[in-house]
N, C-alpha and C positions, 0 to 999 in steps of 0.2 A: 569810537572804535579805536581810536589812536591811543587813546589812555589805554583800555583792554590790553590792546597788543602789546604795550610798554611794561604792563604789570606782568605778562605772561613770560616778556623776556628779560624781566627781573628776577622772575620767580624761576625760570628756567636755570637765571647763571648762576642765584645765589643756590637752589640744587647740586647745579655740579660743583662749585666750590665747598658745599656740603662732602657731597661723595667723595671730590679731589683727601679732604682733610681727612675723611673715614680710612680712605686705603691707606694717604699716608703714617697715620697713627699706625695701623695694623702690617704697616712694613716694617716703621720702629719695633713694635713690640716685638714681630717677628724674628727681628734681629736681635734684640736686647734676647730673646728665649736660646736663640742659636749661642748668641755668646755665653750668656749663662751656663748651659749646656757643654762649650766646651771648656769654662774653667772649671766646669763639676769633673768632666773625663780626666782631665790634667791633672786634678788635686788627688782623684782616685788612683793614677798613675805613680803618682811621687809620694803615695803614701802606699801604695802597694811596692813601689822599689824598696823606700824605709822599714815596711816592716821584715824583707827579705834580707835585708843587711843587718839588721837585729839579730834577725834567725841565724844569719853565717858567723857572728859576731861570740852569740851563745856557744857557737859549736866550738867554737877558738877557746873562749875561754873553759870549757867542758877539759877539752883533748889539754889545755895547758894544767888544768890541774890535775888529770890523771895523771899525767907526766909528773907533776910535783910530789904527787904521792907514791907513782913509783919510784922516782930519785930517793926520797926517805929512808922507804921499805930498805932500799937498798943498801945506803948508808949505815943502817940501823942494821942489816943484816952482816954484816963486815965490820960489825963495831965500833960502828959510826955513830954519831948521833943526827938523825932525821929532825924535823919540826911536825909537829903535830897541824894541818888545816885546821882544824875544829878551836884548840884552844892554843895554839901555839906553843903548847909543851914540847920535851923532848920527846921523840920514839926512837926508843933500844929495844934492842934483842933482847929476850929472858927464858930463862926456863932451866932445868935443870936435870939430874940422872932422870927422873922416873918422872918426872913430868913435859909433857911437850913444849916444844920450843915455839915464841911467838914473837914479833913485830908488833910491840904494841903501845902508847902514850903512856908516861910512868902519872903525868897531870888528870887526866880524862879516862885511863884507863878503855882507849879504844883499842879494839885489835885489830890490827891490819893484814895481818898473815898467820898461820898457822903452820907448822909443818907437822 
């Protein structure tokens, strides 16, 4: 009866040392999920911040080169010589009695204005 009881409170502690190892494993994974989790929110974060700084970045360079090509028009309409965006030619003014006057690349032949 003595051996019985010794096997039973072997078999008892080596159980809960069983069970102990169970939870602890699934409080690691638990946490390794939680952390995981938040370097997925973090990286979602700072790659939603970057693509919105992109977007404000586009709009900068958009509004900078309207400006460049109104400065041109402008030039060009005053007898200046503009640069052409497209192929870096010059844009002057042309046109003459009976035909309309235009801002346009003498290289590329774009027009940028009309009167």
């Amino acid at each position: 009866m003595a051996d019985s009881t010794a096997d039973e409170a072997t078999e008892t502690a080596e159980a809960e040392e069983t069970e102990a190892a169970e939870a602890e494993t699934e409080s690691v994974t638990e946490e390794a999920a939680v952390v995981d989790l938040e370097a997925a929110a973090e990286y979602e974060d700072v790659a939603a911040e970057l693509e919105e700084t992109v977007e404000q970045q586009q709009e900068q360079i958009d509004e900078l080169n309207d400006m460049v090509m109104d400065l041109s028009a402008r030039l060009a309409d005053n007898d200046g010589v503009g640069v052409c965006p497209d192929c870096r030619g010059p844009v002057v003014k042309s046109g003459g009695f009976f035909s309309k006057n235009q801002i346009k690349c003498r290289d590329c032949g774009r027009v940028f204005h009309d009167y």
